[in-house]
N, C-alpha and C positions, 0 to 999 in steps of 0.2 A: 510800673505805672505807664512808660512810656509803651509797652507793649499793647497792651489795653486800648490807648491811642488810635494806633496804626491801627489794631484790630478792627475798632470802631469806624476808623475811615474806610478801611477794606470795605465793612460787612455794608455801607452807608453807601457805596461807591456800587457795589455787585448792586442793591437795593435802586437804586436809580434806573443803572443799567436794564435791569428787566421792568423797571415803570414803565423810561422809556421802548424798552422793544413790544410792549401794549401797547401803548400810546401810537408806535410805526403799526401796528397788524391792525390797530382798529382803524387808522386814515388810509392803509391802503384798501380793507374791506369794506369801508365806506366809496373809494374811489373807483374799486372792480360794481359797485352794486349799479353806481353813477353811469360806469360806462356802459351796463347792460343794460339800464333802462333807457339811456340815450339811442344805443342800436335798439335795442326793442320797439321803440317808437319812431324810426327811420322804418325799420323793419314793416312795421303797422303801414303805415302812409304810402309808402311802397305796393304796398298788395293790394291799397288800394286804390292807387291814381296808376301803377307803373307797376313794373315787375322787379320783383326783387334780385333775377339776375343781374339789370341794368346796374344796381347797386354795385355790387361784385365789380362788373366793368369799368364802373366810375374808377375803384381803387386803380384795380390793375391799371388801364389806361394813365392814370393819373402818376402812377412810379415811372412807368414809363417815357412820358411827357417831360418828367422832371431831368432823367437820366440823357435824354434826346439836347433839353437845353441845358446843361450844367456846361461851363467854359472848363478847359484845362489846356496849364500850357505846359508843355514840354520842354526837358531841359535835355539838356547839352551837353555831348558829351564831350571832356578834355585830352587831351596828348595824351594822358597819362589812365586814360579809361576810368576817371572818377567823373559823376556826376553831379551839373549842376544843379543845384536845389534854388528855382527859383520864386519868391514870391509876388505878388502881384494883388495887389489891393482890391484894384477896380475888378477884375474875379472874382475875388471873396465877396467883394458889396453885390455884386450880378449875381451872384451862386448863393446870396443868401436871399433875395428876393424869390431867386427859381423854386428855391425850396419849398417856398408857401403858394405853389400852382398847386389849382385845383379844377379837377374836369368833374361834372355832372352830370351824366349819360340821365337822357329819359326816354320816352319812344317818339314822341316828336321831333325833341330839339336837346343837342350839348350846350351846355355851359362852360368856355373857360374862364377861369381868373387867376392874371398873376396879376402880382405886386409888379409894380414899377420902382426900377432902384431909387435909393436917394441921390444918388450923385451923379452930375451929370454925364461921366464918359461910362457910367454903368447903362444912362439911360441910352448914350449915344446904341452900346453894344445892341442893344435892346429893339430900338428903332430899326439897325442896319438889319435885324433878324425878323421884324414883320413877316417880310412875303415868305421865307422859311418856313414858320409856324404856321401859318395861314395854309402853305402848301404840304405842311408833313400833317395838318390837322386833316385835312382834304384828303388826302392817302390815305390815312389810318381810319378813316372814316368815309367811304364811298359812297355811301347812304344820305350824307348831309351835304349842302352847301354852305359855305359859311361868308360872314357878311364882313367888311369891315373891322378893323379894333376901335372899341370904342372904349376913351379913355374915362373913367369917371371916378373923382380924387385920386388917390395914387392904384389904384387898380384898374389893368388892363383887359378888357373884354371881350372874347369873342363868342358870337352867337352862333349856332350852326342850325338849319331848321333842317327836317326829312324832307328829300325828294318824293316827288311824288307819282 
């Protein structure tokens, strides 16, 4: 009797199992369908205000940007040639605002936007790094001038127009 049981659990158990891995194949095929009409319709709007390489650009640009401001500190090494491992908060809170930069190449004008950290020595980092970004945006971008950061709620802005 008790064999039966367990059988039962087994066979209820696998029975679940592949409900749910339908249940997983239809929300990711629902979610791939989402994110190709999302680009599909970048894609559209693009062809027709701008160029869809600029698209492309935005990306690249934009890993780059991010990888330009991510903080990392280094550690140290001891007597003994073991390294220290060290952590640091106000990094992580900076390095997770960075992460959510975003640049939007068009043929007029860039867009950037980061997040502004929450805390204040994340924002201190941030401020002391103005004229950096300002200056590595202007580099990376010869073409543009860019204005000011303008701050509006916790996202940081910079605008870049085409020289002319």
């Amino acid at each position: 009797m008790q064999k039966y049981n367990q059988l039962d659990v087994l066979q209820k158990a696998v029975s679940f199992l592949f409900q749910t891995s339908d249940v997983l194949n239809l929300l990711y095929s629902s979610l791939l369908v989402w994110l190709a009409i999302l680009v599909l319709i970048e894609m559209t709007l693009r062809i027709g205000n701008d160029s869809v390489f600029n698209s492309f650009k935005s990306v690249w640009h934009t890993f780059g940007f991010r990888h330009f401001l991510t903080q990392n500190e280094k550690s140290e090494k001891t007597a003994e040639l073991q390294e220290v491992k060290r952590f640091n908060p106000i990094y992580s809170t900076f390095n997770r605002a960075v992460r959510k930069c975003v640049i939007d190449i068009r043929t007029e004008k860039i867009m950037v936007c980061l997040r502004v950290p929450r805390t204040q020595q994340a924002q201190k980092i941030l401020k002391d790094m103005e004229a950096h970004i300002k200056e590595e945006l202007s580099s990376r971008n010869p073409n543009y001038y860019f204005s000011a950061p303008e701050r509006i709620h916790s996202h940081l802005w910079f605008i870049g127009t085409k020289r002319k």
